[in-house]
C-alpha positions in Angstrom: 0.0 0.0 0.0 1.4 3.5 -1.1 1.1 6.1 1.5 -0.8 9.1 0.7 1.6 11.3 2.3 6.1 12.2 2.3 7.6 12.5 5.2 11.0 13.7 5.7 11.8 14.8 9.4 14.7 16.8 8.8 15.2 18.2 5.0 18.7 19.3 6.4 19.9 15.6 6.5 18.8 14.4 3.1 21.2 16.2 1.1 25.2 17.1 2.0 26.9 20.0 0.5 29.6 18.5 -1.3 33.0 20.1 -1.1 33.3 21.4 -4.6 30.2 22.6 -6.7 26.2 22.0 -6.7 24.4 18.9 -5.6 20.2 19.0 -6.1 17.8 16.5 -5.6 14.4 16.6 -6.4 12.3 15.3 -3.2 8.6 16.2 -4.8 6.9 16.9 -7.9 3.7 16.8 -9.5 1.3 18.7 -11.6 1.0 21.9 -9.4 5.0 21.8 -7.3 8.0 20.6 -7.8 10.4 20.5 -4.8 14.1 20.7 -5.1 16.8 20.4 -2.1 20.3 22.1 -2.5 23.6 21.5 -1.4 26.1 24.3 -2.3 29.4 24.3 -1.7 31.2 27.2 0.3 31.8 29.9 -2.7 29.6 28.4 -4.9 27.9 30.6 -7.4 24.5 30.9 -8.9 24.3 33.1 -11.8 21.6 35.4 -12.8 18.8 33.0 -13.8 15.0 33.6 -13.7 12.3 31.1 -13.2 9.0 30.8 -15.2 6.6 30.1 -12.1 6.6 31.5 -8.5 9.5 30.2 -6.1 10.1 30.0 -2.7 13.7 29.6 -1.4 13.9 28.3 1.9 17.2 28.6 3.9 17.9 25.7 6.0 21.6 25.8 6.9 24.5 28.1 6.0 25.2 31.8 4.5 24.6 32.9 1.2 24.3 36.5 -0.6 21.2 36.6 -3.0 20.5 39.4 -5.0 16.5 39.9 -6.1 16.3 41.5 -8.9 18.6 44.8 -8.0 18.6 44.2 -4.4 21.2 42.1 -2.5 20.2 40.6 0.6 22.8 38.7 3.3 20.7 35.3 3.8 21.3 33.3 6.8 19.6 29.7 7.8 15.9 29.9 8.5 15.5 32.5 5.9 12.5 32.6 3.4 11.8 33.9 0.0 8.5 33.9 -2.3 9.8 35.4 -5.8 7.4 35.8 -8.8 7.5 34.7 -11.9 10.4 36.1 -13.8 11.9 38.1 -11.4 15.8 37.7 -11.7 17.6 36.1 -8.9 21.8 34.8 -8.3 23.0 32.9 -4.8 26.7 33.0 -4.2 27.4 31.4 -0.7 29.7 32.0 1.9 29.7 28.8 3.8 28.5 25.3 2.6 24.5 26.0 2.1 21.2 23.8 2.6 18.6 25.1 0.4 14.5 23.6 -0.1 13.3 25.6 -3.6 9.8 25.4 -3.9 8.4 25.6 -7.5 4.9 26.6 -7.7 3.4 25.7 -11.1 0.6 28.1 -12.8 -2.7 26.3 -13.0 -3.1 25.9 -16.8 -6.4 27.8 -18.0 
């Protein structure tokens, strides 16, 4: 029997930032989210990027700078962003960096 329901008790655990570079796992996805879980490495970089549907960028361990469209913002863990559609974002971190990105997918009309 399939249970109706994911648990994960702490989203810090399930994914290690690696020493060198990007690790991502997707945890969840169907037809209206798809969650991702980062693992940046300490002076890892994002660059500029922008994402077709409403995000949510949750910070669950580490330091990062993000930058929101022109504004740059010091990020520390427990930290939470909703971004719309388009607007364009960047992460560089400044220690190794947990991250849960939330994508909210548009209802199709």
């Amino acid at each position: 029997m399939t249970t109706p329901y994911l648990l994960l008790p702490n989203l810090a655990v399930e994914v290690e930032p690696p020493s060198d570079g990007t690790l991502s796992r997707t945890i969840y996805q169907d037809e209206r989210l798809k969650v991702v879980l980062f693992g940046f490495a300490q002076g890892q970089e994002l660059s500029e990027h922008t994402a077709s549907t409403p995000a949510i960028m949750h910070f669950l361990q580490g330091e990062a700078r993000v930058t929101l469209g022109t504004d740059e913002h010091d990020i520390r863990s427990g930290a939470w962003i909703h971004m719309a559609a388009q607007l364009p974002h960047s992460i560089r971190t400044k220690t190794p960096v947990v991250m849960l990105l939330l994508l909210l997918k548009q209802p199709v009309t």
